[in-house]
C-alpha positions in Angstrom: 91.2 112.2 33.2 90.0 111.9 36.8 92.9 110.7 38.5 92.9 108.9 42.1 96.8 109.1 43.0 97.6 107.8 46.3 101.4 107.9 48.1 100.8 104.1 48.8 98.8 101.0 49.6 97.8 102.0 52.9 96.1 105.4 51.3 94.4 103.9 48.9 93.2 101.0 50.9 91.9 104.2 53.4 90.1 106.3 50.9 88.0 103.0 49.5 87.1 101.9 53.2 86.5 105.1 54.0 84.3 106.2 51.7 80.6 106.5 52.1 79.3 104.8 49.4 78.3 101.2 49.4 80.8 99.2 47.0 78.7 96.9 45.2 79.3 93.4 43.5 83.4 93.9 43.7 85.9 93.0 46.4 87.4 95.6 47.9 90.6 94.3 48.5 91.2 92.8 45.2 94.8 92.5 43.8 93.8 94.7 40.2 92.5 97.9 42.8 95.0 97.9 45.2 97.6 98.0 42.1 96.0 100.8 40.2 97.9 103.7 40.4 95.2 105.8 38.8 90.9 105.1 37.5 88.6 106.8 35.9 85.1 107.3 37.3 82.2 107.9 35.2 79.4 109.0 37.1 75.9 108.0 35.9 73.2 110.2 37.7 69.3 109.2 36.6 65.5 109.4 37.5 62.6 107.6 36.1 58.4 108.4 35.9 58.8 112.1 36.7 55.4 112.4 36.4 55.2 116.3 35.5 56.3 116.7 39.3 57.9 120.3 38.3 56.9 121.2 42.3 57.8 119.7 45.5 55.1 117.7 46.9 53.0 119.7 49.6 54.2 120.5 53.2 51.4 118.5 54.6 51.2 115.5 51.9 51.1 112.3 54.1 54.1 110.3 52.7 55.9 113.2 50.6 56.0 116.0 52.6 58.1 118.5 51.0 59.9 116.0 48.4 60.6 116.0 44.9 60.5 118.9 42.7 62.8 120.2 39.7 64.1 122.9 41.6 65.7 120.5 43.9 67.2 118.1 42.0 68.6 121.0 39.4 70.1 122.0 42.6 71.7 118.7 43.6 72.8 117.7 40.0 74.8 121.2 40.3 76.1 120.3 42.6 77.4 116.8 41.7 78.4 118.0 38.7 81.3 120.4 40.1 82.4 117.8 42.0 82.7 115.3 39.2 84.2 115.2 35.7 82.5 112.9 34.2 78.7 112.8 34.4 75.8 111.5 32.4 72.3 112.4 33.5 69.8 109.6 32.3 66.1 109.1 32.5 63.7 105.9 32.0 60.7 107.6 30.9 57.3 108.6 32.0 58.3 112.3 32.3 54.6 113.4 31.5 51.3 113.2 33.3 50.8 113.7 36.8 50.3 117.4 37.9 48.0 120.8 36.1 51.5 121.8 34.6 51.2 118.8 32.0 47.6 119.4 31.7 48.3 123.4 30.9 51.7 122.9 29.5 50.9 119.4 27.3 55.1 118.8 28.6 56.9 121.7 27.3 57.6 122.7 30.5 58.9 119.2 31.7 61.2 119.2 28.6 62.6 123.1 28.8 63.6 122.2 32.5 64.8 118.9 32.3 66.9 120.5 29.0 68.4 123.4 31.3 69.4 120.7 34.0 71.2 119.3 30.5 69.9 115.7 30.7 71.5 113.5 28.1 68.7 111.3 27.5 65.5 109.7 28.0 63.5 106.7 26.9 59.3 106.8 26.3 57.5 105.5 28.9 53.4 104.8 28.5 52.5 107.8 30.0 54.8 109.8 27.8 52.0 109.2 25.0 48.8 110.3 27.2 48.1 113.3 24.6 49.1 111.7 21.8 52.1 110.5 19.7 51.6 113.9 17.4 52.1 116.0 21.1 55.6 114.0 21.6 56.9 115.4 18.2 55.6 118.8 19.1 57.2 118.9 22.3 60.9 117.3 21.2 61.0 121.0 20.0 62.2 121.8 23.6 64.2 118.9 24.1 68.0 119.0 23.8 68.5 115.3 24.8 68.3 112.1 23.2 65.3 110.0 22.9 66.2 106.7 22.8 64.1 103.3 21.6 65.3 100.2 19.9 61.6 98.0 20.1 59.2 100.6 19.2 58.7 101.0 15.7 57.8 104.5 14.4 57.8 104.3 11.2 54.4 104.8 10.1 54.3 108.0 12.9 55.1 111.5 13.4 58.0 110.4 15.2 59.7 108.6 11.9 63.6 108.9 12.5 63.2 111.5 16.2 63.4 108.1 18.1 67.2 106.8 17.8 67.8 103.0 19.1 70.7 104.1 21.2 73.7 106.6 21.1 77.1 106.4 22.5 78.7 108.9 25.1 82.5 109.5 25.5 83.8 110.7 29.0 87.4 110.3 29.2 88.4 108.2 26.4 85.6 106.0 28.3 82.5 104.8 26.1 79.0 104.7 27.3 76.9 103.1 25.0 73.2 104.0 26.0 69.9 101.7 24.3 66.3 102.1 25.1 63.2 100.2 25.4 59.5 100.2 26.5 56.4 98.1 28.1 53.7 96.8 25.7 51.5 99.9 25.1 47.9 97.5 23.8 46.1 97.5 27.1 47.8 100.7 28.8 47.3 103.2 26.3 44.3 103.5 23.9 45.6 103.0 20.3 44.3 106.5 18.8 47.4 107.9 21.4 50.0 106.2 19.9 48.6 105.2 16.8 50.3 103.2 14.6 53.5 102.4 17.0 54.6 99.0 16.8 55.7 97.2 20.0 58.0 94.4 19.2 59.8 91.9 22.2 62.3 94.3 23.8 64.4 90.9 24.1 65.7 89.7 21.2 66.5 93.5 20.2 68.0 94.5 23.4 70.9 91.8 22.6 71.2 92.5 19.4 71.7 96.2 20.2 73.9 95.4 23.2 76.0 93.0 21.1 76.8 95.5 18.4 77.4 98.5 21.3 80.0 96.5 23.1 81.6 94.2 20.4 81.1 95.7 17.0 81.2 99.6 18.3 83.6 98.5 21.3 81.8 100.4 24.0 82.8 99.7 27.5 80.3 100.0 29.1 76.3 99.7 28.0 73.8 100.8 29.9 69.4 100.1 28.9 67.0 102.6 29.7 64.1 100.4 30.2 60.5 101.0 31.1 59.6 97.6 32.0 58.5 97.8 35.2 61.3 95.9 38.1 58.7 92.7 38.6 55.9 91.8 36.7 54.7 87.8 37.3 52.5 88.2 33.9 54.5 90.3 31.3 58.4 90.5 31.1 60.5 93.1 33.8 63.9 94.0 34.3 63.9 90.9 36.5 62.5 88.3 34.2 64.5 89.8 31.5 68.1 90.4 32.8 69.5 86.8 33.0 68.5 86.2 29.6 70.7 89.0 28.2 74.1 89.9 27.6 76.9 92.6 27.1 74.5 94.7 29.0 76.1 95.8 32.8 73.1 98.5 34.1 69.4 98.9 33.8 68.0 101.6 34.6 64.7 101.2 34.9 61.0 102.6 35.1 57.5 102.3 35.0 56.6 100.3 38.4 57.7 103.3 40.7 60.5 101.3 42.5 62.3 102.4 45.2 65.9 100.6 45.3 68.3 102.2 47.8 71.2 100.2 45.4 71.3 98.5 42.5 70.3 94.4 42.3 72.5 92.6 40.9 71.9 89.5 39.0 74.0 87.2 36.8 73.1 87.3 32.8 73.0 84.2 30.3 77.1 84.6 30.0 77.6 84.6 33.4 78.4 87.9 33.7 77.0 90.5 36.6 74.1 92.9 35.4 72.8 95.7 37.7 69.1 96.8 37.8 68.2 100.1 39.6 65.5 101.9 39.5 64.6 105.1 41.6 60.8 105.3 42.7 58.5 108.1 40.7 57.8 112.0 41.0 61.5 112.7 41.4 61.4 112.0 44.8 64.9 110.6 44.6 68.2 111.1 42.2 70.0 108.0 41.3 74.0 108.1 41.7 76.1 105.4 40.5 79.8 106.1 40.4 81.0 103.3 37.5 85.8 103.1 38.4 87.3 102.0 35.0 91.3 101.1 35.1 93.9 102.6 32.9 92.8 100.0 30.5 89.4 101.0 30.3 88.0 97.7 32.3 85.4 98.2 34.9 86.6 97.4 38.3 84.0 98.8 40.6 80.4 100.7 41.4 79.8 102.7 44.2 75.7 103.4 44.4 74.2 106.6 46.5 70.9 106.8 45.3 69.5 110.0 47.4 66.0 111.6 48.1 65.7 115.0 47.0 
């Protein structure tokens, strides 16, 4: 366990005010933090709508001089990692198309590196089906991570039982409970790509999932992958659709190239807080969320330091 023992009040009281990080949506002088003695910190890392971006972007690109890249983010993930126990690497999709290496490559290469910098998992985004449903299969041949969907059905499709509807991670006796889901593809992507893929209302499924994570499979934490888009006035987003849900505390989202320096937070149908966060495209910038859980496993505190690479 990742223990935080202090001598007394005064030190811990000093290491939260002194920290860095933003605290977002809890108090930082509340009665339960001051009288924990020791937490555990999960630390949730992500990206979204890679785009193939295996490179930096050029020296004398106009906005992105220099940024983004595998290489770079392999490098800071390193080294987050050895300073944290506890770390899950997410993505929300859209890791193809963008760059010659997924025109030469069709997205092995996107999925070889992103399985050496030992992602956990990802979710499909639009893009991820530009060559075809048949070239995702191919490619999950290079994949060590999850794929995770629970509104696109593939049942009638080469990727019959690759897609899982979420999956459960254990860091320190803590569960992370992990679900997926995707933006209408009629209208983005031309059928013959993803063929006979069914898009149902991310919605209804997104509770039911959530429900059974957190209550029937006691997760304590759950966490959607979506690729929604943050805003959309015409189709449903992470914004239109987070106060209608519940048991879900973080959305990490995709698909409208979003930069968020923190996570939103917004209030879901039970009242509870739900985070959105979402980190632009081309891996220009790493998500960091640092999630504090008590001795008895309740969440008592995030600490966001989203970065650019």
């Amino acid at each position: 366990m990742a223990e935080f023992k202090f001598q007394n009040r005064r030190d811990f009281i000093k290491y939260f005010i002194g920290t860095s990080a933003v605290i977002a949506g809890f108090p930082a002088y509340s009665k339960e933090l001051l009288s924990a003695r020791d937490l555990t910190k999960v630390t949730i890392l992500y990206t979204n709508d890679i785009h193939s971006r295996i490179e930096p972007f050029p020296k004398n690109d106009p906005k992105y001089a220099n940024q983004g890249g595998f290489a770079r983010r392999s490098a800071v993930i390193e080294e987050i990692r050895k300073a944290n126990d506890h770390v899950l690497l997410l993505d929300a999709g859209d890791i193809f198309q963008g760059t010659p290496y997924f025109n030469l490559y069709g997205g092995e290469l996107e999925y070889k590196l992103m399985s050496l910098m030992k992602y956990d998992a990802t979710t499909i985004g639009n893009h991820d089906f530009d060559l075809g449903i048949d070239n995702i299969t191919k490619q999950m041949e290079h994949a060590s991570f999850s794929f995770i969907n629970c509104n696109y059905d593939f049942s009638n499709t080469s990727l019959h039982n690759k897609i899982i509807p979420y999956k459960i991670f254990e860091k320190q006796g803590i569960k992370i409970g992990v679900l997926g889901y995707g933006v209408e593809l009629a209208g983005l992507v031309d059928k013959k790509m993803y063929q006979e893929t069914i898009y149902q209302n991310p919605l209804p499924i997104a509770n039911a999932t959530a429900k059974l994570l957190k209550h029937d499979l006691m997760c304590d934490y759950v966490i959607a992958l979506s690729h929604l888009g943050f805003k959309d006035d015409k189709k449903i987003s992470d914004i239109s659709m987070a106060p209608l849900t519940e048991n879900i505390d973080l959305i990490i989202g995709g698909h409208s190239h979003t930069f968020l320096e923190h996570p939103v937070k917004l209030t879901n149908r039970a009242g509870k807080p739900i985070h959105i966060t979402q980190v632009g495209w081309a891996g220009i910038c790493l998500g960091k969320l640092d999630v504090y859980f008590s001795h008895g496993k309740k969440k008592i505190s995030h600490n966001s330091d989203n970065r650019k690479i």
